[in-house]
Structure formats: structure tokens, C-alpha cells
C-alpha positions as CSV (number, residue, x, y, z in Angstrom):
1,X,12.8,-47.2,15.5
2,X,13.7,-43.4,15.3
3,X,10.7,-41.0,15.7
4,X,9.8,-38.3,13.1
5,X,11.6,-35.5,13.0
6,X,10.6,-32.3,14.4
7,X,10.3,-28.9,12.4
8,X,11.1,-25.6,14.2
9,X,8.7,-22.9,13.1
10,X,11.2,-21.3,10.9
11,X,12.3,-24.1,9.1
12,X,8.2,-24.6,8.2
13,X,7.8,-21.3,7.4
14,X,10.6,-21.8,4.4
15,X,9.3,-25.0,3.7
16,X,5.8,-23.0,3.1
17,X,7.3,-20.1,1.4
18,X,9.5,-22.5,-1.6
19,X,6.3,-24.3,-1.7
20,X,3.9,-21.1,-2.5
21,X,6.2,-20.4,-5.1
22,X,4.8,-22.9,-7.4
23,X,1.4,-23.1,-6.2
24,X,-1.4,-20.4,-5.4
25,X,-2.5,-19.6,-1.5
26,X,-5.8,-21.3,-2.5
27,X,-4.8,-24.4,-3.3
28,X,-2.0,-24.6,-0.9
29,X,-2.9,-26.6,2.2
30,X,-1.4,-28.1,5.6
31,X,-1.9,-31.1,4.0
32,X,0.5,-30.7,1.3
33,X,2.9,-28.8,3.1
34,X,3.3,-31.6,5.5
35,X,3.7,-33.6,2.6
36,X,6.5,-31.7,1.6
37,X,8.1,-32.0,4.8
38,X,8.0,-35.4,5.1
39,X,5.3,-35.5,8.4
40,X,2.0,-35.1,9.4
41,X,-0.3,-32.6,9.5
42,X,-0.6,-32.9,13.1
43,X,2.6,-32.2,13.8
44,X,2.6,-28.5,12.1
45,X,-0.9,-27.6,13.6
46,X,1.8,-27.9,17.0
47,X,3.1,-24.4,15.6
48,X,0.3,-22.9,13.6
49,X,-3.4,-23.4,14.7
50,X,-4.8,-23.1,10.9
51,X,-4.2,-22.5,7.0
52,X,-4.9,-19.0,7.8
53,X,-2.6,-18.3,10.5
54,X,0.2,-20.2,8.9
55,X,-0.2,-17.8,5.7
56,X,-0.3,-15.0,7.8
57,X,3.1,-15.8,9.1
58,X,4.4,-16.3,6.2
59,X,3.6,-12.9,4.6
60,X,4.5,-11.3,7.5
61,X,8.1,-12.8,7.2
62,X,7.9,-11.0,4.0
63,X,7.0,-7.4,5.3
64,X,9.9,-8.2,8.1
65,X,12.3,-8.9,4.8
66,X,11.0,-5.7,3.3
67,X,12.1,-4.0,6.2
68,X,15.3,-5.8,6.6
69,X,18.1,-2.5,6.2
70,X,15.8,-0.1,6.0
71,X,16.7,3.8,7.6
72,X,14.4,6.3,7.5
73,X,15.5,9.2,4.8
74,X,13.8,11.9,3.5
75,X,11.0,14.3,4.5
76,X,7.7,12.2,5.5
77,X,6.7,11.6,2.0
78,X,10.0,10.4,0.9
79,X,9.7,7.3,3.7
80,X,6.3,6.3,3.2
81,X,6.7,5.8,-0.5
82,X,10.2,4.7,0.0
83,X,8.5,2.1,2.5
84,X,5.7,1.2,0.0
85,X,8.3,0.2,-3.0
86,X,9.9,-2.1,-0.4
87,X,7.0,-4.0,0.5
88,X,5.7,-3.8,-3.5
89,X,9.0,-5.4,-4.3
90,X,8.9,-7.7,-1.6
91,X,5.6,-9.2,-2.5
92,X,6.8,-9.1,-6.3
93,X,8.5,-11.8,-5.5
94,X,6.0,-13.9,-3.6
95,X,3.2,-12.5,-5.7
96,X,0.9,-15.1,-4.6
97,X,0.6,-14.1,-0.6
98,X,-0.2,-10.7,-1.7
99,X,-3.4,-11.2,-1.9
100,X,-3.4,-12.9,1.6
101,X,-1.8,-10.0,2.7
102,X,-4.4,-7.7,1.6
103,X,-7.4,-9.9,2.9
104,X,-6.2,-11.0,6.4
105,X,-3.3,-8.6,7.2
106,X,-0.8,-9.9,9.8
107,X,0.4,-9.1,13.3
108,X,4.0,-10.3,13.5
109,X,6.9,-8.2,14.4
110,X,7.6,-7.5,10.5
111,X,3.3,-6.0,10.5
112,X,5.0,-3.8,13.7
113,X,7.9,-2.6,11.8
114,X,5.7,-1.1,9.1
115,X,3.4,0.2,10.6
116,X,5.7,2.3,13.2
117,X,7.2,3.8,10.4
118,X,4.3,4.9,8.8
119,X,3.0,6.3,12.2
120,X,6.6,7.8,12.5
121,X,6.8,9.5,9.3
122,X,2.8,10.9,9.5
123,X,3.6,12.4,12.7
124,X,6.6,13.7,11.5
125,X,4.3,15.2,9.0
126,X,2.5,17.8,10.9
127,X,-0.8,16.4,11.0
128,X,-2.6,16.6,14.5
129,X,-2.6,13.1,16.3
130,X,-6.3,12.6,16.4
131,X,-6.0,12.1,12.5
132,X,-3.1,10.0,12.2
133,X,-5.5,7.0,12.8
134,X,-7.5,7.4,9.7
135,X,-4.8,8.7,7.6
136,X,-2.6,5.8,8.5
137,X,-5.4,3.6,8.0
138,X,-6.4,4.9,4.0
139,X,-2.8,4.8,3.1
140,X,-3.1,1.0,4.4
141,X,-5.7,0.5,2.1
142,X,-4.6,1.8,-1.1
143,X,-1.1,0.0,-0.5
144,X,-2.5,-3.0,0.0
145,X,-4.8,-2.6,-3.0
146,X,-2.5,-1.6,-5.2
147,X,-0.4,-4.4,-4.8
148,X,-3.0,-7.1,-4.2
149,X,-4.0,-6.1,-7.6
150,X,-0.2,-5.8,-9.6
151,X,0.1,-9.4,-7.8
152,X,-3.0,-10.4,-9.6
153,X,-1.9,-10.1,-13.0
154,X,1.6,-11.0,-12.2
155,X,0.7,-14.5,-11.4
156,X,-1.2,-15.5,-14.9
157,X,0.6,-17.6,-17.1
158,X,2.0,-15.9,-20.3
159,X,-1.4,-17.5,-22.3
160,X,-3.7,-15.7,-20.3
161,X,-2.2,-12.9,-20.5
162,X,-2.5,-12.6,-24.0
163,X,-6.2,-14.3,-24.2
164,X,-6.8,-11.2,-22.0
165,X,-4.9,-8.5,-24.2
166,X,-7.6,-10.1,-27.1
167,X,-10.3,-9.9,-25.2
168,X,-9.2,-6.1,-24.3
169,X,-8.8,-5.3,-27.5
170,X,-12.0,-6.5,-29.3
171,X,-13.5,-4.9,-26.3
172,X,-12.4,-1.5,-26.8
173,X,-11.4,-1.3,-30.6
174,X,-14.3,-3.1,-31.3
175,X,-16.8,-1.1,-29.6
176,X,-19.8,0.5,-31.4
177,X,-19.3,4.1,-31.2
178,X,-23.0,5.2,-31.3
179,X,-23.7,3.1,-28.4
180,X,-20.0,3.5,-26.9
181,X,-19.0,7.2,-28.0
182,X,-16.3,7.9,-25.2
183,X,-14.3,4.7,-25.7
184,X,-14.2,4.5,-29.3
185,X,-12.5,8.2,-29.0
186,X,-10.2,7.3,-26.9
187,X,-9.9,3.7,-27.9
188,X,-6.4,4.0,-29.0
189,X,-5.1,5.7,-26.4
190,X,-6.8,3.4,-23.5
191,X,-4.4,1.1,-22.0
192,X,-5.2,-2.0,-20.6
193,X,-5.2,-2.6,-16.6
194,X,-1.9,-4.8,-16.6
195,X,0.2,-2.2,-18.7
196,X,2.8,-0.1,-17.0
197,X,1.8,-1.1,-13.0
198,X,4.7,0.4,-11.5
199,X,4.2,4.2,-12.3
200,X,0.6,3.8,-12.0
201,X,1.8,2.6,-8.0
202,X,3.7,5.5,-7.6
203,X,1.3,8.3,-9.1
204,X,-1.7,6.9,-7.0
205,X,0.6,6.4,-4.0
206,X,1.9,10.2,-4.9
207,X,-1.3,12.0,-5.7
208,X,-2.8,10.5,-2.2
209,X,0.1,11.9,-0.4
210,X,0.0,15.1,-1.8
211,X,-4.0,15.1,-0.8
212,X,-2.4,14.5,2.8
213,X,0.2,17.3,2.2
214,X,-3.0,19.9,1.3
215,X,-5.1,19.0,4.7
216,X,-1.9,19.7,6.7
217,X,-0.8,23.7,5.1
218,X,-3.1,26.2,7.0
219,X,-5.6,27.6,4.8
């Protein structure tokens, strides 16, 4: 009788990726990817010692596609928000392990790759290296963030999406200006948090540079 076959770790991590394309990172599971693959769970916990760490690997196969052609152009700005629209596009297509992204980061070689860069391009920035910790560190944040959040609406279904454009609109049009005076002025002009996410990215992504940009000419 022929033994099971055996999986190389790449070949689960695609296996893991098709299958979080149809299903969210909470309700994926070990269990079901195993499924999938035709073994047991057993077998995969060989190559990944948790749910976690397995997710972890997979969106850090994502940040390593992100990265896949990139050269460094531009003055330091230029690259880090070149390098941010990479990785927002990349998890546009995997919206789903954004989130996991944003909650337990990753340490593969593609987490390396990113995070060089940015390094690279704040040094290159003028900034003194005793701050290039915590700068790194906020613009980590907010990129994260940002996309986290984009990935969040991207993944309803069509139905919610416009249950929740009702709800924001008897919210906002319908509110009682005596008790609500600011937002039934500017109750037409208010835009809901799902419209127009990618210049919204890039002004928040822009406006924080240029905060970085200020702290760096001498006063």
C-alpha cells in the first residue's frame, strides 16, 4: 500500500493561499487545509507549528511578491510610497490576510526586504540614525492600518455593501440638525468610509511624509 504523499512547504503554502481566496483567515483552519490537500493535519504541523505561523508565512510570501522587480527610484519619498502601493496592491489581491498582516506581522525574507528598503530610503533621507527607529516604526503603522482597513471593506459581499451605504445615509442625511448641527451642514458633502480608498492611501501616506520632510530641514 503506497504511503501518503508528502507536501513541501511551498506547495502548502499555495495550497493555503487558493484556499484563503474563498474563505476568511478566521475561519480558515489546518484542518481544512489538510483537507484540501488530501492528508492529515499532522503531517502539515511537520512544516508549520500553528494556524498562526502558517498565515504568517503566507502573507509574508505576499510582501516577498510585492517586492518581486522592485529598484529603488526616486528621492526617499518617492520609494517609500512607491513601496507602500506595491504591498497595498499586493494585499488587494489577497485582501483577506491583510488583516493578519497587520495583527501579527511576519519575519520571513519578503518582512526583510521591506523593511531594508524603508530603512534604506529614511537614511537616505537625512534624518539622524537615533530616529530612524521610530520613524520607521509610525510609517509601519499607518501602512499597515491603512490597508488592514481598505482590505476590510473589500472583502464584504456586494449586499453589505449597500445595507451599509443605507445605513450611512439615514445616518447622516437623516440626522437631527438641532441635536447634530455639524453633520447635517455638511451632510451632503460627507462621504462614506469605503468611498475613494486609494487617494485617501496616498494623501495620508503623503501628508505623514511630508511631516517627516519638516523634522528633517534645519529650522
Amino acid at each position: 500500500m503506497a504511503g501518503r504523499r508528502r507536501w513541501s512547504t511551498e506547495e502548502i503554502l499555495d495550497s493555503a493561499t487558493e484556499l484563503l481566496r474563498t474563505s476568511d483567515a478566521e475561519s480558515f483552519s489546518v484542518r481544512k487545509l489538510a483537507a484540501a490537500l488530501g492528508t492529515d493535519s499532522s503531517s502539515l504541523y511537520r512544516h508549520f507549528r500553528s494556524k498562526t505561523e502558517l498565515l504568517r508565512a503566507v502573507a509574508d510570501r505576499i510582501l516577498e511578491a510585492a517586492m518581486d522587480g522592485y529598484r529603488p527610484e526616486g528621492d526617499w519619498k518617492q520609494r517609500i510610497t512607491a513601496l507602500a502601493l506595491r504591498v497595498r496592491e499586493a494585499f488587494g489581491h489577497q485582501p483577506q490576510l491583510a488583516a493578519i498582516w497587520g495583527r501579527y506581522a511576519s519575519g520571513g525574507a519578503g518582512s526583510r526586504l521591506i523593511v531594508e528598503e524603508v530603512l534604506q530610503a529614511l537614511r537616505a533621507s537625512g534624518l539622524p540614525d537615533e530616529e530612524i527607529p521610530v520613524r520607521y516604526h509610525r510609517l509601519a503603522v499607518l501602512i499597515a492600518a491603512l490597508i488592514a482597513s481598505e482590505a476590510g471593506v473589500s472583502t464584504i459581499t456586494p449586499e453589505e455593501y449597500e445595507q451599509g451605504m443605507e445605513l450611512f445615509r439615514v445616518a447622516v442625511l437623516g440626522a437631527d440638525p438641532e441635536r447634530f448641527p455639524a453633520l447635517a451642514h455638511f451632510a451632503r458633502a460627507v462621504r462614506p468610509l469605503g468611498a475613494d480608498r486609494g487617494a485617501a492611501f496616498e494623501e495620508i501616506l503623503a501628508a505623514h511624509l511630508a511631516q517627516i520632510e519638516a523634522a528633517i530641514r534645519p529650522s
